[in-house]
BARO-516793 format. One line per 4 residues: number of its first residue (from 1); their letters; for each residue x, y, z of N, C-alpha, C, O. Coordinates in pm, 1 decimal. Layout:
N
NUM) A) X:Y:Z:X:Y:Z:X:Y:Z:X:Y:Z  ... $
END
This chain:
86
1) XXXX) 13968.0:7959.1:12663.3:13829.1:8001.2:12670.2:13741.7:7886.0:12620.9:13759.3:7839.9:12508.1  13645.9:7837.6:12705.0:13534.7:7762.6:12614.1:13442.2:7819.0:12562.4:13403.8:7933.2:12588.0  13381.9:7718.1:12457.7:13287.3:7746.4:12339.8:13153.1:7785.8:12399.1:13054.7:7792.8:12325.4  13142.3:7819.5:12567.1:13046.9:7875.3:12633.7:13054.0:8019.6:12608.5:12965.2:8090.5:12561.0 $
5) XXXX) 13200.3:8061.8:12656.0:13262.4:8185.2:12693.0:13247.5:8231.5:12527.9:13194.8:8341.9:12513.9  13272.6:8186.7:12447.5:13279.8:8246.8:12289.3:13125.0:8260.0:12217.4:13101.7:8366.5:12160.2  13073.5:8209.1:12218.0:12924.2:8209.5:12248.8:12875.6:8332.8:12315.6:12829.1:8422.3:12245.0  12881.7:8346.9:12446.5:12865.4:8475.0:12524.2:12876.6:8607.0:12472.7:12806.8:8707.9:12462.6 $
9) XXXX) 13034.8:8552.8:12433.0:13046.2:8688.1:12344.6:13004.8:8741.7:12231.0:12971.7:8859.1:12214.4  13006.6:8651.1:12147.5:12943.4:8700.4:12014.2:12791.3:8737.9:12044.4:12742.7:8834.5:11985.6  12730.5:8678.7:12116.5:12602.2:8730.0:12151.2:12571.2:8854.8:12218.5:12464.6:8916.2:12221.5  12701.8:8885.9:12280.8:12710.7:9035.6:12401.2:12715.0:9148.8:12242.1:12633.9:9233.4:12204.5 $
13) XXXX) 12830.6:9107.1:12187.6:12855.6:9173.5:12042.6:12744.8:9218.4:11980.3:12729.8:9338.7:11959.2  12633.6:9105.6:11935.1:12518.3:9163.3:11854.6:12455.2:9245.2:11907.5:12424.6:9352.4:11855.2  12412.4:9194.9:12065.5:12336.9:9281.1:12092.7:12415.6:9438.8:12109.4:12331.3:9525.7:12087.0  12510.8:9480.7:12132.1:12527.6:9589.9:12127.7:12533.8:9672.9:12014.9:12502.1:9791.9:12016.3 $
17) XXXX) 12590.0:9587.6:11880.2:12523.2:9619.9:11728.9:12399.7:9665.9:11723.7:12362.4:9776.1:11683.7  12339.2:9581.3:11764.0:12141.2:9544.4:11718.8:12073.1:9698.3:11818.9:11965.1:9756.2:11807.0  12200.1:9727.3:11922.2:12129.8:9893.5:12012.5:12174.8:9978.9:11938.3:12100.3:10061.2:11885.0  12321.9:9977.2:11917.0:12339.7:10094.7:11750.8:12268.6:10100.2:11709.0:12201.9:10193.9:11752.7 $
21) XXXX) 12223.5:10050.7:11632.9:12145.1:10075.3:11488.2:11992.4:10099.6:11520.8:11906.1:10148.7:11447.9  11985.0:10064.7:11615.6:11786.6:10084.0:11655.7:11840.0:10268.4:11675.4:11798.6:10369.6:11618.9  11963.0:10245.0:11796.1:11949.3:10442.9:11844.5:11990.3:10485.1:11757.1:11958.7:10603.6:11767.3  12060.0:10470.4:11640.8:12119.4:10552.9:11545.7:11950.1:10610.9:11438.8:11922.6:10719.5:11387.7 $
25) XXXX) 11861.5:10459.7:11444.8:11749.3:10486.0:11347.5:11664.1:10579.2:11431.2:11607.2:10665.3:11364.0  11639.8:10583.2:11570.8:11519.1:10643.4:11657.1:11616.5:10812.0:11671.0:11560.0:10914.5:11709.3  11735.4:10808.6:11639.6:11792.0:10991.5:11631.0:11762.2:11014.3:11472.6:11704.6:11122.9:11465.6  11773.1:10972.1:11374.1:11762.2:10997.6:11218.2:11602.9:11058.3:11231.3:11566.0:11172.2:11202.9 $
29) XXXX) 11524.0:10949.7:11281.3:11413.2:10979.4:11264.3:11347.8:11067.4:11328.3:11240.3:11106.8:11283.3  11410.5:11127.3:11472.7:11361.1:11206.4:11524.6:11418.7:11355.9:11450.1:11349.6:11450.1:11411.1  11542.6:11343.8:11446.5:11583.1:11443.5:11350.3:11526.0:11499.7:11211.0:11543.0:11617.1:11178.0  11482.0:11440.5:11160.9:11404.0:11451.5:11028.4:11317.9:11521.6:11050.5:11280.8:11609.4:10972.7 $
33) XXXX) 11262.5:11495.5:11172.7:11072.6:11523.0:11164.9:11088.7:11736.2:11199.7:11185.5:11794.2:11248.9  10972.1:11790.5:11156.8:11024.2:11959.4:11152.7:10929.5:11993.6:11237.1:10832.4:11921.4:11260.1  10951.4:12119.4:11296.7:10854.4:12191.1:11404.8:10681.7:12165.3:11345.3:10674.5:12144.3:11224.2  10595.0:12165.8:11395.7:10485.6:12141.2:11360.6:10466.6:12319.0:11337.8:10516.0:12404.6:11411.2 $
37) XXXX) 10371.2:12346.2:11201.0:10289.3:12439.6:11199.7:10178.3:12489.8:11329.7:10151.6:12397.6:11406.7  10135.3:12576.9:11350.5:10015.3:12592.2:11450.2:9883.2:12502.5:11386.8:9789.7:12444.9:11442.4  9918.2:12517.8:11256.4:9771.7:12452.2:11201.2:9823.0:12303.8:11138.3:9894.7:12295.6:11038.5  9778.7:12201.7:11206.1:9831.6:12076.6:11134.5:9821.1:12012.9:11025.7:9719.1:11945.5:11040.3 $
41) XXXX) 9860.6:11993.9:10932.2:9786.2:11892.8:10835.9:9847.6:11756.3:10793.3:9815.7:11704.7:10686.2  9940.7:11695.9:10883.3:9972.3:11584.9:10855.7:10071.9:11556.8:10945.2:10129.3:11648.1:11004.5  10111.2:11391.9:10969.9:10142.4:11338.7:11082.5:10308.2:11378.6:11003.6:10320.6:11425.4:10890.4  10418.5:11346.0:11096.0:10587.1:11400.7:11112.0:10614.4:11541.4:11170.0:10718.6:11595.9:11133.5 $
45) XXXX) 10577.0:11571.4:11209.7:10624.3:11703.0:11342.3:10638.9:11697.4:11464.2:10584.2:11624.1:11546.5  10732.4:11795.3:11479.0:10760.1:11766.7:11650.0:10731.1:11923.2:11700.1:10800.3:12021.4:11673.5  10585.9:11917.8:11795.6:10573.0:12054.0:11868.9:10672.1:12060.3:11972.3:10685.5:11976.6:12061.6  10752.7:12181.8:11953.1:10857.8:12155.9:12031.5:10854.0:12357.9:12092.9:10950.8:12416.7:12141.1 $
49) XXXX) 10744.3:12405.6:12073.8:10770.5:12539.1:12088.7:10633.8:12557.2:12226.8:10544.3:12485.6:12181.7  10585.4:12611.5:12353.2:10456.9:12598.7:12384.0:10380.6:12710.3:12296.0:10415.3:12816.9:12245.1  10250.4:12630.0:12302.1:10141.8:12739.8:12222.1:10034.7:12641.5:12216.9:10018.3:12544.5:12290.9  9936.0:12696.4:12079.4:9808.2:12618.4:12101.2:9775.3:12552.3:11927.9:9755.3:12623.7:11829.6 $
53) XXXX) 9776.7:12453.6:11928.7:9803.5:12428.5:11781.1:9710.0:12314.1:11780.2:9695.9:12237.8:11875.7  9623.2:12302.7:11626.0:9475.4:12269.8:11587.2:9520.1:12118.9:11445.7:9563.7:12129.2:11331.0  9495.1:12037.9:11500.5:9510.9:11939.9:11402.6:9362.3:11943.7:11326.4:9255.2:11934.5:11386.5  9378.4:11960.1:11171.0:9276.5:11981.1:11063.9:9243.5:11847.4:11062.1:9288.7:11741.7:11106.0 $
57) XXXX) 9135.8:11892.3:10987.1:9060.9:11693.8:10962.3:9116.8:11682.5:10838.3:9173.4:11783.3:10796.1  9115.4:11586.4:10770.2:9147.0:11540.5:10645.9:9268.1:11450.8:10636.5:9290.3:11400.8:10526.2  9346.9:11424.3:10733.5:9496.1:11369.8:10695.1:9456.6:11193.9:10792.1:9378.1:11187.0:10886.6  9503.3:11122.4:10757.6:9506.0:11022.5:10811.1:9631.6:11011.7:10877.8:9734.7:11059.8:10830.7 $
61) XXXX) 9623.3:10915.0:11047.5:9734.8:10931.1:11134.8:9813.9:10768.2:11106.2:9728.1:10683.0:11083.2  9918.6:10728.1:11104.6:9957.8:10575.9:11105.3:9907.9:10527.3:11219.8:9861.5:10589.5:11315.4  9920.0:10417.4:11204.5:9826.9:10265.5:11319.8:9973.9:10260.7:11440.6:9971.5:10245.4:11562.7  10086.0:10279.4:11351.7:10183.6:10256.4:11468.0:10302.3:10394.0:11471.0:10291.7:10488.7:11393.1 $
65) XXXX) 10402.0:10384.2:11564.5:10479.8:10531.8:11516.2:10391.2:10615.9:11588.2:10281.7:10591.8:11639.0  10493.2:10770.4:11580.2:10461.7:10891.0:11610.9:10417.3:10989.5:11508.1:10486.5:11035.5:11417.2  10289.2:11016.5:11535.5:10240.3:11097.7:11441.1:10271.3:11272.0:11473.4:10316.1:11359.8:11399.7  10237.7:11274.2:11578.5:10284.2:11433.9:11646.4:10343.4:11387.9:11770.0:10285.3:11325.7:11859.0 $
69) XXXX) 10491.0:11432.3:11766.8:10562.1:11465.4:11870.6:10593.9:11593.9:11913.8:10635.3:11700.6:11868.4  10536.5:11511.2:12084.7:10528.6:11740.9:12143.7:10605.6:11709.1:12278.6:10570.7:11648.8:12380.1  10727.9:11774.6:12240.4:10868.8:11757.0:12360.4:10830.9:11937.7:12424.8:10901.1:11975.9:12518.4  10777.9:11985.4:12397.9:10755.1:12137.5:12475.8:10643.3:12067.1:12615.3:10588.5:11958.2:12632.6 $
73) XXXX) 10650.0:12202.9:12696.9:10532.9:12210.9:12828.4:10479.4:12315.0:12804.4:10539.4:12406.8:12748.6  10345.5:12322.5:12844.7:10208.1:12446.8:12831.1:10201.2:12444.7:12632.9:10216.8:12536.7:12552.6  10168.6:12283.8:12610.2:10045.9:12326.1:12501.5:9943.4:12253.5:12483.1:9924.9:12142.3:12532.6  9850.4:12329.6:12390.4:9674.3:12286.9:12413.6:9683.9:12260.2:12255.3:9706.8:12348.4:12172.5 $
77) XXXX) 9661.4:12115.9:12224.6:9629.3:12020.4:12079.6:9448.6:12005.3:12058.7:9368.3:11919.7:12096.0  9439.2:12091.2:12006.4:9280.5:12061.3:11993.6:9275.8:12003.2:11862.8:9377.5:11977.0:11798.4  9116.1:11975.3:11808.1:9118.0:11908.8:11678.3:9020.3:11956.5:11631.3:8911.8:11943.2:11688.0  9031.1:12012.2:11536.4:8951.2:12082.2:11419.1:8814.8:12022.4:11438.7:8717.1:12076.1:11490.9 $
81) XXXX) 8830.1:11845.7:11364.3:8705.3:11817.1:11301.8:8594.0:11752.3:11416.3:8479.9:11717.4:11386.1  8651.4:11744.3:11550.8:8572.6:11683.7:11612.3:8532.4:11791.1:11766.0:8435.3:11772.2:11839.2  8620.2:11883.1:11780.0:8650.7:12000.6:11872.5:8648.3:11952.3:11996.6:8556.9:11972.0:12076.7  8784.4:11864.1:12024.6:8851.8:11803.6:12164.3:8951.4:11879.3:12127.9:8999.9:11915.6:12020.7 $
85) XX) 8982.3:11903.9:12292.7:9099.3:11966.4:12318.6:9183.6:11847.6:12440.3:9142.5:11784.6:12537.8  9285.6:11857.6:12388.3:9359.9:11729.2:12419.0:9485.0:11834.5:12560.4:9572.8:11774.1:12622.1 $
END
């Protein structure tokens, strides 16, 4: 084998490491996060039920990341402090 072919590999290697560990972190984290209340008050939930559920004012959302994750169909996210319905 040349030091092309060995090369190749160790690089094929990481990267399939470096996809572990990203999908192992993006299931932890999705796992963690809990059904959202109907009434929101802070970003880590996942609407996962349909219905109609009201994000309150007061909580600040992160700049990056998922603040509300909604894996359901037929729901209406309105917002308290500004009254959009999303």
């Amino acid at each position: 084998m040349t030091m092309k072919g060995v090369g190749k590999k160790a690089l094929s290697t990481r990267m399939v490491a470096a996809f572990t560990i990203m999908l192992a972190l993006a299931l932890t984290t999705a796992a963690a996060a809990g059904a959202c209340p109907n009434s929101i008050t802070e970003c880590g939930c996942t609407i996962n039920s349909p219905g109609t559920y009201t994000v309150t004012s007061g909580f600040s959302m992160p700049s990056t990341g998922i603040c509300i994750d909604i894996t359901a169909s037929n729901v209406t996210l309105r917002s308290a402090a500004i009254g959009f319905i999303i």
